[in-house]
C-alpha positions as CSV (number, residue, x, y, z in Angstrom):
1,X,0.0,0.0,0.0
2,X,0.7,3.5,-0.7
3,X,0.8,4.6,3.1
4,X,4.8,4.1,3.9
5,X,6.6,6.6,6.2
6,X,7.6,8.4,3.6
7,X,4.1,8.9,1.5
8,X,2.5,8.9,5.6
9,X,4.8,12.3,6.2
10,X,3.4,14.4,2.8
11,X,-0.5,13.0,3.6
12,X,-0.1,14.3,7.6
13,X,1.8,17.9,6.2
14,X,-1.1,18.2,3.9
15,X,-3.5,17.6,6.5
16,X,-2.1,20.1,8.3
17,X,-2.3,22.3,5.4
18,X,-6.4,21.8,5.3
19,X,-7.0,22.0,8.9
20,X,-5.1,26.0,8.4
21,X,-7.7,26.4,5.8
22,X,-10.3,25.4,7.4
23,X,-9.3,27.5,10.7
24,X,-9.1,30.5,8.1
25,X,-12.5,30.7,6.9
26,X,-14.0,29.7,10.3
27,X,-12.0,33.3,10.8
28,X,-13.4,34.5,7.8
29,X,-17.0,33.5,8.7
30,X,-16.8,35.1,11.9
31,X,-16.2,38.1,11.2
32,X,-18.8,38.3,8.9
33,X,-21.3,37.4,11.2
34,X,-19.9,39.8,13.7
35,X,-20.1,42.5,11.7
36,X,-23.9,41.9,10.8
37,X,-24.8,41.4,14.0
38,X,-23.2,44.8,14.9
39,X,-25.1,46.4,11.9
40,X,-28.8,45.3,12.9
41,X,-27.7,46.3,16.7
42,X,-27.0,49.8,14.9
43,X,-30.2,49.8,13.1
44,X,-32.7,48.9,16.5
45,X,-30.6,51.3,17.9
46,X,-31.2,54.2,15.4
47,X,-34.9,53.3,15.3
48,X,-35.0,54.1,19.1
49,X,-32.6,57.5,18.7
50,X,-35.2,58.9,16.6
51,X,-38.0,58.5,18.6
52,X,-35.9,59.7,21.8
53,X,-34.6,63.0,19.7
54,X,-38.4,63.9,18.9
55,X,-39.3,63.6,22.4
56,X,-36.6,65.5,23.6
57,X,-35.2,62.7,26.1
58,X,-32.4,59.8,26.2
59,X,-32.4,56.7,23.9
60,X,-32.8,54.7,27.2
61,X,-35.7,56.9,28.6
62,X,-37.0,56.1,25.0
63,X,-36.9,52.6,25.7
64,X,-37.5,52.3,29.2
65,X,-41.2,54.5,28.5
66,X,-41.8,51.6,25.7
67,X,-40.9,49.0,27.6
68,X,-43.2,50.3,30.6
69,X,-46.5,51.0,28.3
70,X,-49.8,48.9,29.3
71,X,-50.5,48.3,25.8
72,X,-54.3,46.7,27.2
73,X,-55.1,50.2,28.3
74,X,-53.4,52.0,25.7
75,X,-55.3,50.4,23.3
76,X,-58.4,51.2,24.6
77,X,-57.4,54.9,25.3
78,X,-55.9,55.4,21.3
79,X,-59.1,54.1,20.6
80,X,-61.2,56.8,22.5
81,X,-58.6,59.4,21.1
82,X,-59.0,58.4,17.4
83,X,-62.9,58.1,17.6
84,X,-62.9,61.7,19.0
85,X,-61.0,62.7,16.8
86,X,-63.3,61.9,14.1
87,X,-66.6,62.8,15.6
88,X,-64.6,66.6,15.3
89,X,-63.7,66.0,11.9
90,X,-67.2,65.0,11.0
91,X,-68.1,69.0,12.7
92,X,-66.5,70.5,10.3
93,X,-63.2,70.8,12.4
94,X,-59.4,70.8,11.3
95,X,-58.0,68.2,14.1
96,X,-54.6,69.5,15.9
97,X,-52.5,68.2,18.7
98,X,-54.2,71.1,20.3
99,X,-57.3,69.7,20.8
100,X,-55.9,67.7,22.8
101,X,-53.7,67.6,26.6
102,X,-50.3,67.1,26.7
103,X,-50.8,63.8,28.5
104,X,-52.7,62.6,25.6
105,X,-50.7,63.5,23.0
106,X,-47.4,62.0,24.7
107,X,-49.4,58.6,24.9
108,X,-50.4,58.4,21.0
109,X,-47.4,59.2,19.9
110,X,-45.7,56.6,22.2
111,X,-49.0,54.3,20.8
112,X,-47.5,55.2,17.3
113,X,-43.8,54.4,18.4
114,X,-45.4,51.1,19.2
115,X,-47.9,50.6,16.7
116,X,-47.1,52.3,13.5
117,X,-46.7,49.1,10.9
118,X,-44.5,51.5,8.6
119,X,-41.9,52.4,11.1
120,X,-41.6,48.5,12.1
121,X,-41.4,47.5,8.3
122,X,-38.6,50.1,7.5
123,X,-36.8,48.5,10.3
124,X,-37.2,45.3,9.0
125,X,-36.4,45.9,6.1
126,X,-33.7,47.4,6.5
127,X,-32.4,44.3,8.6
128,X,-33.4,42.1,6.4
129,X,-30.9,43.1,3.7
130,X,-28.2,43.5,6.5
131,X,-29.1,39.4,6.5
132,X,-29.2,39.1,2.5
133,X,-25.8,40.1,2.5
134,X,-25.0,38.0,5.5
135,X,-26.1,35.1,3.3
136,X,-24.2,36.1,0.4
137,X,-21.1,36.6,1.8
138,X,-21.4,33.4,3.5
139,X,-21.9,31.5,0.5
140,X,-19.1,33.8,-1.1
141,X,-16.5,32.8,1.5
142,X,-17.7,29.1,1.8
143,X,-17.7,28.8,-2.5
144,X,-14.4,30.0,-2.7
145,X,-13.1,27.7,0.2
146,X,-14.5,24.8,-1.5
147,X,-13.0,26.0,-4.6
148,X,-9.8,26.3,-3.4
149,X,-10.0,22.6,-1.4
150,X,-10.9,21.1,-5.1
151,X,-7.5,22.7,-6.4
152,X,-5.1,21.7,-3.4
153,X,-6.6,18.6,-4.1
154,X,-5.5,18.4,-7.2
155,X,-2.0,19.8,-7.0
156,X,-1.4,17.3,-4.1
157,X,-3.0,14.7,-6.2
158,X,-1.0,15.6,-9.3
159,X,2.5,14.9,-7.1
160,X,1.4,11.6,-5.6
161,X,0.6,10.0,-8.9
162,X,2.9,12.1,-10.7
163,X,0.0,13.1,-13.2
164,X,-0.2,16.6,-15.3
165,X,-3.4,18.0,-14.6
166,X,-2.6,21.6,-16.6
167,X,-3.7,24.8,-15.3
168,X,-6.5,25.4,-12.3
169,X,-8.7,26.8,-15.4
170,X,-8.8,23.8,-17.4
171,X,-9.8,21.8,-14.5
172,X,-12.2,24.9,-13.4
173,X,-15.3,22.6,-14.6
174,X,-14.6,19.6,-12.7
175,X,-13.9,22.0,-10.0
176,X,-18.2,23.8,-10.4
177,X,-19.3,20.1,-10.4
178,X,-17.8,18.7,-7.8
179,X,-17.9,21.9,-5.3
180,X,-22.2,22.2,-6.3
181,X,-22.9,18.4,-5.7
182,X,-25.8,17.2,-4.2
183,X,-24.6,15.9,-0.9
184,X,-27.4,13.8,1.5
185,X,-30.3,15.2,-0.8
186,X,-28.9,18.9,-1.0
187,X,-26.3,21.4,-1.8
188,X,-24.3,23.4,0.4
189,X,-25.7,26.2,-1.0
190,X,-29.3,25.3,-0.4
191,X,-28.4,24.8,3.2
192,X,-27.2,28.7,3.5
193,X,-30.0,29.8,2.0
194,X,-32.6,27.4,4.0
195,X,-30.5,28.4,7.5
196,X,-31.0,32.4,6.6
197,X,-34.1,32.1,5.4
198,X,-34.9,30.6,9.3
199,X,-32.7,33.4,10.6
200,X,-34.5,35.8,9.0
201,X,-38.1,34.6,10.8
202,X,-36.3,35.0,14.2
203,X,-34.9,38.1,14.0
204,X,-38.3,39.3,11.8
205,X,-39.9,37.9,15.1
206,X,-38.4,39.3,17.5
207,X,-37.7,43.0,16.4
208,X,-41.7,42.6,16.2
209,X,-42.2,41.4,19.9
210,X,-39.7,43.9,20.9
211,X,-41.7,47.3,19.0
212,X,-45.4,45.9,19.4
213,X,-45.3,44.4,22.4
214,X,-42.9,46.3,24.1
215,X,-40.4,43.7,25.1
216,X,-36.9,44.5,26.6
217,X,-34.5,45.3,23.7
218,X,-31.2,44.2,25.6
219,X,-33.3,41.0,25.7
220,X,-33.3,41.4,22.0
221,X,-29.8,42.0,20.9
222,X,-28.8,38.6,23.6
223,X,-31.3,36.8,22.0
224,X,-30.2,37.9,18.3
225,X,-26.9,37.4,18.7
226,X,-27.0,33.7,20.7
227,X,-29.2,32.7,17.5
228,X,-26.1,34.5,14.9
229,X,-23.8,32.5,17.2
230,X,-25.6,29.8,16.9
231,X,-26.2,30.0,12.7
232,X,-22.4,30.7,12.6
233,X,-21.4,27.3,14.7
234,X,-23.3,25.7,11.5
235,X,-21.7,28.0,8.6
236,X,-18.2,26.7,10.3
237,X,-19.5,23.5,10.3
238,X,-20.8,23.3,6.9
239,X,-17.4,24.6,5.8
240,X,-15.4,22.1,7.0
241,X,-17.8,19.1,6.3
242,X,-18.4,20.2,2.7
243,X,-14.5,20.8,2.5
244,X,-14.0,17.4,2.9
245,X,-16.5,16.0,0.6
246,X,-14.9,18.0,-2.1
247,X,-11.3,16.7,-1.2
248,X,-12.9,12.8,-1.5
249,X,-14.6,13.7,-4.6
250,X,-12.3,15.4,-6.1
251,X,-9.6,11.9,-5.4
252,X,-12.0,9.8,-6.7
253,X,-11.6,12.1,-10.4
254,X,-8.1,12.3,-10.1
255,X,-7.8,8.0,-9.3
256,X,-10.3,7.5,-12.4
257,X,-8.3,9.6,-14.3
258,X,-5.1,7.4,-13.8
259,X,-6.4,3.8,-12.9
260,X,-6.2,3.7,-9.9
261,X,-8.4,0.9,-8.3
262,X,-8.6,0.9,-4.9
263,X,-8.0,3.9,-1.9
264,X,-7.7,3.6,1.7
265,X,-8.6,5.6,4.5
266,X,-6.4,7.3,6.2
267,X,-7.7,8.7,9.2
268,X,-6.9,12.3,11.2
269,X,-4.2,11.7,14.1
270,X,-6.9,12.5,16.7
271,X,-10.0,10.3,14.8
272,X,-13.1,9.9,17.1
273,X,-14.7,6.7,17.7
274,X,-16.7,7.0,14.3
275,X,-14.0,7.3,12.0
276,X,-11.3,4.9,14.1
277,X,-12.9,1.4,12.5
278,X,-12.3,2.9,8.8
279,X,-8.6,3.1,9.5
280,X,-6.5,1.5,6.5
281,X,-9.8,0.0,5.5
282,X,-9.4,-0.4,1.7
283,X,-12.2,-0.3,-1.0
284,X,-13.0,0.4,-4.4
285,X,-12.3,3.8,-6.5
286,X,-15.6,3.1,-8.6
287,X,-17.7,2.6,-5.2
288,X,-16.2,5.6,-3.2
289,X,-19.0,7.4,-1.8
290,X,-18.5,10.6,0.8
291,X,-20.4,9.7,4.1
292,X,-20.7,5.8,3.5
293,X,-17.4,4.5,2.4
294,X,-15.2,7.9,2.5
295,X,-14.9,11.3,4.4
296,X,-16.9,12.9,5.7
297,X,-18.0,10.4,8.1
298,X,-19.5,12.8,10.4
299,X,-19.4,16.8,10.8
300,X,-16.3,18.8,11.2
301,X,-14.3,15.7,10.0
302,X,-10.7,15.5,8.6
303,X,-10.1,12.2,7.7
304,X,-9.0,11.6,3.8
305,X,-8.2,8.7,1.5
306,X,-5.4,7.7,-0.3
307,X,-4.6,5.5,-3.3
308,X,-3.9,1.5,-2.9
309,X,-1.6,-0.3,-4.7
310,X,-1.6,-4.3,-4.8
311,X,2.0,-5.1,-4.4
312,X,2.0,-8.1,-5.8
313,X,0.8,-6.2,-9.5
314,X,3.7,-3.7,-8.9
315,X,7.0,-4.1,-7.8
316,X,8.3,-0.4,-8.4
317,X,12.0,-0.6,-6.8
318,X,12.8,2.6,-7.3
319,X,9.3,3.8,-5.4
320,X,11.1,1.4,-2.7
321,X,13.7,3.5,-2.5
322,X,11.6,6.6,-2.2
323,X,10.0,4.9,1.0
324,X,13.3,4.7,2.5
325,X,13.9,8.4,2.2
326,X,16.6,9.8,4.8
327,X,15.0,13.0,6.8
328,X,17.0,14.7,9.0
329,X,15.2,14.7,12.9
330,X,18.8,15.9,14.0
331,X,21.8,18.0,12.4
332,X,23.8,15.6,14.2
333,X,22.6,12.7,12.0
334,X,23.0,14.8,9.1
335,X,27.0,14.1,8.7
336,X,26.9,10.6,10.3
337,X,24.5,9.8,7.3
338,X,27.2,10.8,4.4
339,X,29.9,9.7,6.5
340,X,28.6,6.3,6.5
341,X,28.9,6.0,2.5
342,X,31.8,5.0,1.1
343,X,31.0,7.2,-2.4
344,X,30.7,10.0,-0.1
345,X,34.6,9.0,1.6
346,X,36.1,8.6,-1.8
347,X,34.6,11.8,-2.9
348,X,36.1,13.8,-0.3
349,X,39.5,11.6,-0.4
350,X,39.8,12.5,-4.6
351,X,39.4,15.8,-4.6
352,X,41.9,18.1,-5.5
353,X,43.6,20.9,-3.4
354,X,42.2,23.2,-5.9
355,X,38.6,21.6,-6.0
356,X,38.3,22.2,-2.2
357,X,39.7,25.5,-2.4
358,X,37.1,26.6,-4.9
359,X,33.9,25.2,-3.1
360,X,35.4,26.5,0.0
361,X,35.4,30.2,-1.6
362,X,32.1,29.3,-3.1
363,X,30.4,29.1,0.5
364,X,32.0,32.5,2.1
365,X,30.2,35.7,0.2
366,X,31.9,35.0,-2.9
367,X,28.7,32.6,-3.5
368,X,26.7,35.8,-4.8
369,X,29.3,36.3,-7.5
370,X,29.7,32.8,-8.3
371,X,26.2,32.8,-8.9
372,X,26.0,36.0,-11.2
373,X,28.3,34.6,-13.6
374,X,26.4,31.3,-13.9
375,X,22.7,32.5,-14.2
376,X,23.0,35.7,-16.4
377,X,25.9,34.4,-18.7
378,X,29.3,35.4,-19.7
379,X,28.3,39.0,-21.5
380,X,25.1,39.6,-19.4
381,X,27.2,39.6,-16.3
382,X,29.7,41.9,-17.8
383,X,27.4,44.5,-19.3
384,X,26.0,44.5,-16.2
385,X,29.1,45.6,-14.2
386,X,30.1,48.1,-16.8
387,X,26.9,49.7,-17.6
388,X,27.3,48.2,-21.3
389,X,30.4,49.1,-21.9
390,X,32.1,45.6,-21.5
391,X,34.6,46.3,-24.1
392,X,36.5,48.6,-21.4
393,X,37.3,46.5,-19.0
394,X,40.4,46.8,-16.8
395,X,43.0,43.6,-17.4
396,X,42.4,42.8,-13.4
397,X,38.5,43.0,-13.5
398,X,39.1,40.3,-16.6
399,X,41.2,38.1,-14.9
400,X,39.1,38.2,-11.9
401,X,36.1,37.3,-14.2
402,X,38.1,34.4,-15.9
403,X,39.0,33.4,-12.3
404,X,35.6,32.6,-10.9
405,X,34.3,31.0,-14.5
406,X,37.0,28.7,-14.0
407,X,36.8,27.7,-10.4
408,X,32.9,27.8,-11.3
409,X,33.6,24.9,-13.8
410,X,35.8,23.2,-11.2
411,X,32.9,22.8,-8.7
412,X,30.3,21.6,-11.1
413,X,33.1,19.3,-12.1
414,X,33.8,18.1,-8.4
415,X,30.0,18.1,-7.4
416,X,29.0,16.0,-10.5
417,X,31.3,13.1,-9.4
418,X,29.4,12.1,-6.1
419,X,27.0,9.3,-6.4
420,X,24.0,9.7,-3.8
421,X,24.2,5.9,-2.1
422,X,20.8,6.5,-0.5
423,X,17.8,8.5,-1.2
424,X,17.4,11.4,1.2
425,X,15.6,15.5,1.2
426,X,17.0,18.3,1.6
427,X,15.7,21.9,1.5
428,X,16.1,25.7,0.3
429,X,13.7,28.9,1.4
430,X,13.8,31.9,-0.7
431,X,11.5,35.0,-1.2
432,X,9.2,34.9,-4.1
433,X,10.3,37.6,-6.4
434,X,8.0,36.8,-9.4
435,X,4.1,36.5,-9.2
436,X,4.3,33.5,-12.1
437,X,7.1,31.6,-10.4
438,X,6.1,27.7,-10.5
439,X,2.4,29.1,-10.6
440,X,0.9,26.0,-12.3
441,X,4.0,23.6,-12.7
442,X,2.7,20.7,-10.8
443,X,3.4,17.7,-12.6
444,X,6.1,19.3,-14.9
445,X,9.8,19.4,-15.2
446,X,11.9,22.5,-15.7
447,X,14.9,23.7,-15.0
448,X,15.0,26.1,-11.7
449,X,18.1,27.8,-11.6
450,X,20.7,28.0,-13.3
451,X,23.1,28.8,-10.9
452,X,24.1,26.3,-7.7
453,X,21.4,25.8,-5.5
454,X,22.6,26.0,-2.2
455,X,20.4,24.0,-0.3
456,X,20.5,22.4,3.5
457,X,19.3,18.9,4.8
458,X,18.3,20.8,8.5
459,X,14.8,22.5,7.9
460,X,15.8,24.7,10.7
461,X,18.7,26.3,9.0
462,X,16.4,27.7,5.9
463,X,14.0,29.6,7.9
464,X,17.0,32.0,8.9
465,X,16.9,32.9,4.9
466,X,12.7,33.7,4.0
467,X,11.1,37.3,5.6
468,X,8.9,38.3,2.3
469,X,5.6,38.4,2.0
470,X,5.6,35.0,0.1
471,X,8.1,32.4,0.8
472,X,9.3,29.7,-1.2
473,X,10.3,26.4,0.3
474,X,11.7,23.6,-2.2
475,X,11.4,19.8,0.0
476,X,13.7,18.3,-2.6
477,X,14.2,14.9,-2.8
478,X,17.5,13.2,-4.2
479,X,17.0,9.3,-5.4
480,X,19.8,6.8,-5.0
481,X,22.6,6.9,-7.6
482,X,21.4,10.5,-8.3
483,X,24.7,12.8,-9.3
484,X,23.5,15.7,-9.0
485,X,25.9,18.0,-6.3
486,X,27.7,16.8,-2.9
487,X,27.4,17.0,0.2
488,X,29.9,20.0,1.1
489,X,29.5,20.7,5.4
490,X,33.4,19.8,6.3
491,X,34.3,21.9,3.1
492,X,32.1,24.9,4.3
493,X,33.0,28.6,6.0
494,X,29.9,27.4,8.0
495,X,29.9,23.6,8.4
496,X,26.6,24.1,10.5
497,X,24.4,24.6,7.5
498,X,25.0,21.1,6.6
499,X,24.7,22.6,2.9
500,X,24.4,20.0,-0.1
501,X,24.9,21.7,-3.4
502,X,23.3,20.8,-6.9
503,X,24.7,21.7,-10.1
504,X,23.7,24.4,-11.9
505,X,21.0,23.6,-14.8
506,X,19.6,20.6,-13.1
507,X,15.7,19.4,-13.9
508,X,13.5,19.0,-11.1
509,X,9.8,17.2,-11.4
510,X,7.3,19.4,-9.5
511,X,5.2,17.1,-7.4
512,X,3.0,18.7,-5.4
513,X,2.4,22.1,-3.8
514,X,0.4,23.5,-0.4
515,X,0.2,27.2,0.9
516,X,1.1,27.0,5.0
517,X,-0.5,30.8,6.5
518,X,2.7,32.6,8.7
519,X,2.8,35.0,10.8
520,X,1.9,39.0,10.1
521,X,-0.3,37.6,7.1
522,X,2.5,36.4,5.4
523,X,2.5,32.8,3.1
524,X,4.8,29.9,2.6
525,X,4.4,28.1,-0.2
526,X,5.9,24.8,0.2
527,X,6.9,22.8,-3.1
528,X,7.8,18.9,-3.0
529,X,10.2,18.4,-5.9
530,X,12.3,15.5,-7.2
531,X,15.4,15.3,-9.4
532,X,15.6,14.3,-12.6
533,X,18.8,12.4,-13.9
């Protein structure tokens, strides 16, 4: 089966990966239902201001008067009023506020606070599209999370069975259908709208208890915003649950698409007592079903599959090989592994005076130089220096050109003749510079650099070289009887970075790729590469 240490380690990073995205829009869907719930405080609010600022008084003296009304006896009185009203219209009479006391004025127009249906439907309405656009943003942030699960999936897919999916766009339709599937009878989206529409009632319900019958509108804004706590604990919920349908259906396409027969489950490291029996349960692609036979198994859940391969139909070695990977727990272990290899001994033993002293210069600040020569070229690099004007150089800045082309050529020369005896990873970090770099290169091979690629087998050394706003992290993984750069840490100005370097020019095949959030709303994108001989 599929599920070694090695393939284990990417599934458990990339469930990390999902759980971030779901924590974001849980974030996401918060504050939108924060905000609304502020907004129709603000409205029952403004409704009492302007009753208070005719009257003269205090919002709360506003709503403590409401709130204290007999609306029995009011009724009766506003009755009395209005049919008195009438019997001096029918004299002949214009009616004022001056045919009547003070007393009975200040109670009709309280009565009218109370009772006027066009003041209450204002107010409603205008809370009601406070909560249409409470609904649509839900259903924007939740569509564009499943969205985005569907093309994870696919990018992590493409690496694991080393498929070429193309661009996000071309798979954009498989993308609609799976995210707008019917799932136990409905869509997601038909949920939202069913869960506002019952939203809606309460809130209609009791901004209309709270006018009419002159209930307590603190008790109001507690009530409304336990029930928006409450409608949010199932927008989270639906996020996540939905999230994980899309992942299963969008494995099942992507294990169609390249024969594969059978997946497993691999459940989250904390499973509940649900999901715990499915663990490494195996079953059939064309009978993979979210809820029955595959996540979701329940709400909020995590678990995922992953592709089964009969053994005894493939006997890959090289993907044996792969499953031993070497990954570095320690730095110490990080020399005793290359120490151990006798390529690794006879590569240090044959190298020449010269060869050491040139990767030795290569790993003080020289490196940046090195480097220039290599990736813009012989006439580029010049130019650069002289503004263009490469023709004038001095007779030292030529030799010390000539100098570092050559010793250049004697490390890719060195580097080239180590022979990797076991497969292992190692790692580089750099700052995204371009907005297209390796945007939509899953499942390719390219060439990315053309200078050496200084990289290090301890993860902890290459976070001391991102800071941008988008970080790059290549998890690069070097096959047995790979040549493709050496192991240089006894060679190094600074033997802690237990630096390998490849060769300039070298292919890599891009595997897979997840986004991990940082801190200060920064991103890392982290790549899983392999060489190519």
């Amino acid at each position: 089966m599929l599920t070694s240490k090695y393939w284990e380690d990417r599934y458990r990073a990339e469930e990390k990966a999902r759980e971030l995205a779901d924590k974001r829009v849980a974030y996401q869907l918060n504050g939108v239902y924060q905000q609304h719930a502020n907004n129709i405080q603000k409205e029952i609010d403004s409704f009492w201001q302007r009753y208070a600022d005719k009257e003269g008084i205090t919002k709360l003296e506003a709503k403590q008067r409401a709130d204290r009304l007999d609306m029995v006896n009011v009724e009766f009185k506003a009755k009395q009023l209005v049919e008195r009203a009438n019997l001096l219209r029918q004299r002949g009479q214009k009616v004022t506020s001056e045919d009547f006391t003070k007393a009975e004025n200040d109670l009709m127009r309280l009565y009218n606070l109370k009772m006027k249906t066009s003041r209450l439907e204002v107010l409603q309405a205008n809370i009601k599209l406070h909560q249409y656009d409470l609904a649509l943003s839900e259903f924007e942030i939740i569509d564009k999370h499943l969205t985005e699960s569907v093309r994870r999936e696919n990018l992590f897919s493409a690496g694991v069975l080393n498929m070429t999916l193309g661009s996000f766009e071309a798979s954009k339709v498989s993308a609609d259908t799976i995210t707008y599937a019917n799932f136990n009878n409905a869509t997601w989206s038909s949920r939202i709208w069913e869960r506002q529409s019952e939203l809606r009632d309460i809130v209609k319900k009791g901004v209309a208890d709270t006018v009419l019958r002159g209930k307590g509108t603190n008790l109001l804004i507690n009530q409304l915003r336990k029930e928006f706590d409450v409608s949010y604990g199932y927008a989270r919920r639906l996020a996540v649950t939905e999230s994980a349908r899309v992942y299963s259906e969008a494995q099942k396409a992507n294990y169609e698409a390249n024969g594969v027969e059978e997946f497993e489950i691999m459940t989250e490291l904390k499973a509940c007592q649900i999901c715990q029996p499915f663990n490494g349960k195996i079953f059939k692609v064309s009978e993979l079903v979210p809820a029955l036979n595959a996540p979701p198994f329940h709400p909020n859940c995590r678990c995922t599959t992953v592709p089964h391969f009969n053994h005894k139909k493939s006997n890959n070695k090289e993907q044996q090989e792969i499953d031993k990977v070497f990954e570095a727990k320690d730095p110490k272990e990080i020399d005793d592994f290359f120490r151990k290899q006798k390529s690794y001994q006879k590569w240090l033993k044959n190298l020449s005076s010269h060869e050491v002293e040139s990767i030795h210069e290569y790993t003080t600040a020289m490196y940046e130089d090195y480097n220039h020569v290599l990736r813009e070229g012989r006439q580029g690099f010049l130019d650069k220096i002289t503004g263009g004007s490469s023709q004038k150089l001095s007779d030292e800045t030529k030799k010390w050109y000539n100098d570092i082309e050559k010793k250049s050529e004697q490390i890719i020369s060195a580097i080239s003749t180590y022979k990797a005896e076991k497969t292992f990873k190692t790692y580089r970090l750099f700052n995204q510079s371009e907005d297209d770099f390796l945007v939509n290169a899953v499942g390719k091979t390219l060439v990315i650099d053309k200078g050496f690629m200084s990289t290090s087998l301890d993860r902890a050394v290459i976070d001391e070289f991102g800071g941008g706003d988008v970080e790059i992290q290549l998890n690069i993984l070097i096959k047995k009887g790979q040549s493709v750069g050496a192991y240089i840490s006894e060679l190094s100005n600074y033997a802690d970075e237990k630096e390998f370097i490849i060769k300039p020019n070298t292919r890599f095949k891009i595997l897979s790729e997840t986004v991990q959030e940082m801190a200060f709303d920064t991103k890392r994108r982290i790549i899983e590469v392999e060489v190519v001989d």
